[in-house]
C-alpha positions as CSV (number, residue, x, y, z in Angstrom):
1,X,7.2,160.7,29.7
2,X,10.3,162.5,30.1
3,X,11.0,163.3,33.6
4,X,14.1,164.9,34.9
5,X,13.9,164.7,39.2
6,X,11.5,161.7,39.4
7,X,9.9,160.6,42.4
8,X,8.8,157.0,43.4
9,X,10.7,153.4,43.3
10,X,11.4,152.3,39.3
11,X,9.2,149.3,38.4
12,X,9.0,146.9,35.4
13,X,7.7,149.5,32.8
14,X,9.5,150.0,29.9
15,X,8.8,152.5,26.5
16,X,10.9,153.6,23.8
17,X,10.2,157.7,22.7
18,X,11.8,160.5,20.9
19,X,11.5,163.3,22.6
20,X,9.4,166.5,20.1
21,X,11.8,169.5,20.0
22,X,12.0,173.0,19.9
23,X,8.8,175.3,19.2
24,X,6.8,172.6,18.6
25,X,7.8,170.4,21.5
26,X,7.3,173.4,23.9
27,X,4.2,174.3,22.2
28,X,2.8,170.5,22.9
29,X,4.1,170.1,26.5
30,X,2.0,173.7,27.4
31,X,-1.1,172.2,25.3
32,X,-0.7,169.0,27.7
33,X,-0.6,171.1,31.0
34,X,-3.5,173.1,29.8
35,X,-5.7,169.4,28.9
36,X,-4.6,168.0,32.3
37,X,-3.8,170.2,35.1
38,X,-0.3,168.9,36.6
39,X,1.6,167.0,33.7
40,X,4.8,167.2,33.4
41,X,5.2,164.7,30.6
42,X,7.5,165.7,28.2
43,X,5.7,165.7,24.2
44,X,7.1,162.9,22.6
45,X,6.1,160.0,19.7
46,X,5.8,156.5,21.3
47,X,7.8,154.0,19.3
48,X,7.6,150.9,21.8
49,X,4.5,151.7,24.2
50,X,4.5,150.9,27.5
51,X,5.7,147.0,28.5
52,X,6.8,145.2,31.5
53,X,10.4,143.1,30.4
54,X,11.1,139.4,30.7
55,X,14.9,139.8,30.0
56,X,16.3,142.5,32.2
57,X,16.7,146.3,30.7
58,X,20.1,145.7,29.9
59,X,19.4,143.3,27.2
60,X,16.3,145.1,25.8
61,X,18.6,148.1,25.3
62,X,21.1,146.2,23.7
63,X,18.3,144.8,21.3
64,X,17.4,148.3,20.6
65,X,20.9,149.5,19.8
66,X,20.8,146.2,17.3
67,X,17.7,146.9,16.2
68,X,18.6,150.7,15.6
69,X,21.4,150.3,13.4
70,X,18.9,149.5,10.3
71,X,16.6,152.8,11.4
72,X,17.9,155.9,9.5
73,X,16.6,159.3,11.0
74,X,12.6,160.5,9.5
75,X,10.4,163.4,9.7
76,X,6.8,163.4,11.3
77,X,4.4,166.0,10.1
78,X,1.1,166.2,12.4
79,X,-2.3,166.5,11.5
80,X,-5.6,166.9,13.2
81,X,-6.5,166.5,16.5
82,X,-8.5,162.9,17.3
83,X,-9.5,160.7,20.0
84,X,-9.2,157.1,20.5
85,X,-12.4,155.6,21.5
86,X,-13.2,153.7,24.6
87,X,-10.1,155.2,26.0
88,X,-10.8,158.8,25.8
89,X,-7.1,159.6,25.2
90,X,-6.9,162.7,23.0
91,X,-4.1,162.4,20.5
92,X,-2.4,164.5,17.9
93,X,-3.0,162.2,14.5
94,X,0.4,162.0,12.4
95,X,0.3,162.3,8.3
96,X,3.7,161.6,7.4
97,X,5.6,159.5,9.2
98,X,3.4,157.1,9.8
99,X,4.3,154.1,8.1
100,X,8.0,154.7,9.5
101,X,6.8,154.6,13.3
102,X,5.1,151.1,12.2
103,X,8.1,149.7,10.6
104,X,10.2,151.0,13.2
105,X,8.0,149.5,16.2
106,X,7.8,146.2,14.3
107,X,11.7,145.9,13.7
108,X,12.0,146.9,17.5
109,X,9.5,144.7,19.1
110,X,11.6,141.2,19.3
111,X,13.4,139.9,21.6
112,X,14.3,141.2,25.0
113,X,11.6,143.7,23.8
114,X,9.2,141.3,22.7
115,X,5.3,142.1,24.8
116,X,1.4,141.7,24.1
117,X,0.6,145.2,23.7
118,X,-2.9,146.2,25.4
119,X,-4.0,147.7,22.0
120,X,-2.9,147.9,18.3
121,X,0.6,149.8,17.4
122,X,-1.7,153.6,16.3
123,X,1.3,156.2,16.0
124,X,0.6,159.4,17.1
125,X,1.4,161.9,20.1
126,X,-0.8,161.9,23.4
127,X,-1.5,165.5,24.4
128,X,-4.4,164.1,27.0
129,X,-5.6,160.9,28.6
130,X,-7.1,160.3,32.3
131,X,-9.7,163.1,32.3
132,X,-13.6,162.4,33.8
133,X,-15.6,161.9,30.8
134,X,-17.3,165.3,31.4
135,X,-14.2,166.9,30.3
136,X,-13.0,164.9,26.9
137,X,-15.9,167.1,24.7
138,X,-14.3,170.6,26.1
139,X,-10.5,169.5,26.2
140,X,-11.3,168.3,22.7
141,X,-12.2,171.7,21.6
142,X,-9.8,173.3,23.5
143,X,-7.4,171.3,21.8
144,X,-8.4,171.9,18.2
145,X,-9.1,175.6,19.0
146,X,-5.0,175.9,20.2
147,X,-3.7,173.6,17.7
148,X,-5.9,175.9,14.6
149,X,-4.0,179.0,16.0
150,X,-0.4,177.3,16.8
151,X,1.5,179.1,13.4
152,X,4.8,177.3,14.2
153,X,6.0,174.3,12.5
154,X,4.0,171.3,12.5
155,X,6.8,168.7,12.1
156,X,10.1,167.1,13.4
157,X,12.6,164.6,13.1
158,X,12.5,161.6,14.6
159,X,16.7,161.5,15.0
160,X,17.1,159.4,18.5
161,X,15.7,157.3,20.5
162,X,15.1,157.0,24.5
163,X,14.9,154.2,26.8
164,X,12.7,155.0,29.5
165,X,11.1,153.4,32.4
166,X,7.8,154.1,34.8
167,X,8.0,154.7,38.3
168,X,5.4,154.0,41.1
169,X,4.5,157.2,41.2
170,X,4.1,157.3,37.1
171,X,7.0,159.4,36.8
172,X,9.2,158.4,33.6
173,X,13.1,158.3,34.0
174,X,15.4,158.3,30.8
175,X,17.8,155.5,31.2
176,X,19.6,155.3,28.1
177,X,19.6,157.5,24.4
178,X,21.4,157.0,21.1
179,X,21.2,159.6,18.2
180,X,19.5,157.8,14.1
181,X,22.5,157.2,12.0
182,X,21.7,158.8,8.5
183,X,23.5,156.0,6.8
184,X,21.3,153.2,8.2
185,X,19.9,151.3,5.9
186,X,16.4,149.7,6.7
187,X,16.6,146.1,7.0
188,X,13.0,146.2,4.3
189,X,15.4,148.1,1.6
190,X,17.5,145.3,1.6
């Protein structure tokens, strides 16, 4: 996700991200060229997964704006390197952080936003998915061999949020953005 010239006709596909930044984030997006010849995605944390709307995107970004006010800013650390079953999709696993990317995706997921997701809410960050099953066992490897002898950090902040949206052509615009506010309080505190 993360596209900056993209090509194709926008459809009705939705996702909410945070973009990963600096050495790790450039560190990711070369791991995810290297799995799958020709991404451009940029490495980011899913916090509302891909979803067609009812209500049009105008609304579901004003419920996210709503929704974002009780969502203070909160470090993910990554862990291991994994893969979903059945799906093949090759995924960095996250340690900390975790419990907030839940809580977050269920205080977001209402409303305008509201969707039956094809699988489970599973935080993590997607370095690989489409490849010929030949390939997972190898790219898996691969994966875990780069990732062992990546010595830069292993974490980031998860400190604003993006509104993107699918094209025909699977090419992910950013429509809208708005930056944690580290006095939010989470609506579960209260």
């Amino acid at each position: 996700m993360g596209c900056q010239a993209a090509s194709g006709t926008p459809i009705n596909c939705f996702a909410l991200v945070n973009y990963i930044p600096g050495e790790l984030g450039r560190f990711l997006n070369q791991l995810r060229q290297e799995l799958v010849t020709g991404c451009h995605a940029q490495s980011h944390v899913t916090l509302l997964p891909p979803r067609s709307l009812r209500a049009n995107p105008a609304e579901a970004w004003d419920t996210i704006q709503a929704a974002s006010e009780s969502l203070p800013p909160f470090d993910v650390t990554l862990d291991s390197i994994e893969v979903f079953p059945g799906t093949n999709v090759i995924y960095l696993a996250i340690r900390q952080g975790y419990n907030e990317l839940k809580s977050a995706h269920s205080s977001l997921c209402h409303g305008a936003l509201d969707n039956r997701e094809a699988f489970p809410y599973h935080p993590h960050v997607t370095l690989a998915q489409g490849l010929e099953p030949e390939y997972v066992d190898a790219s898996v490897d691969l994966a875990r061999h780069r990732w062992r002898q990546y010595t830069g950090p292993r974490s980031f902040q998860v400190n604003d949020l993006v509104f993107v949206q699918c094209t025909n052509t699977d090419d992910w615009l950013d429509l809208e953005a708005l930056q944690l506010s580290s006095v939010a309080v989470p609506a579960n505190s209260l």
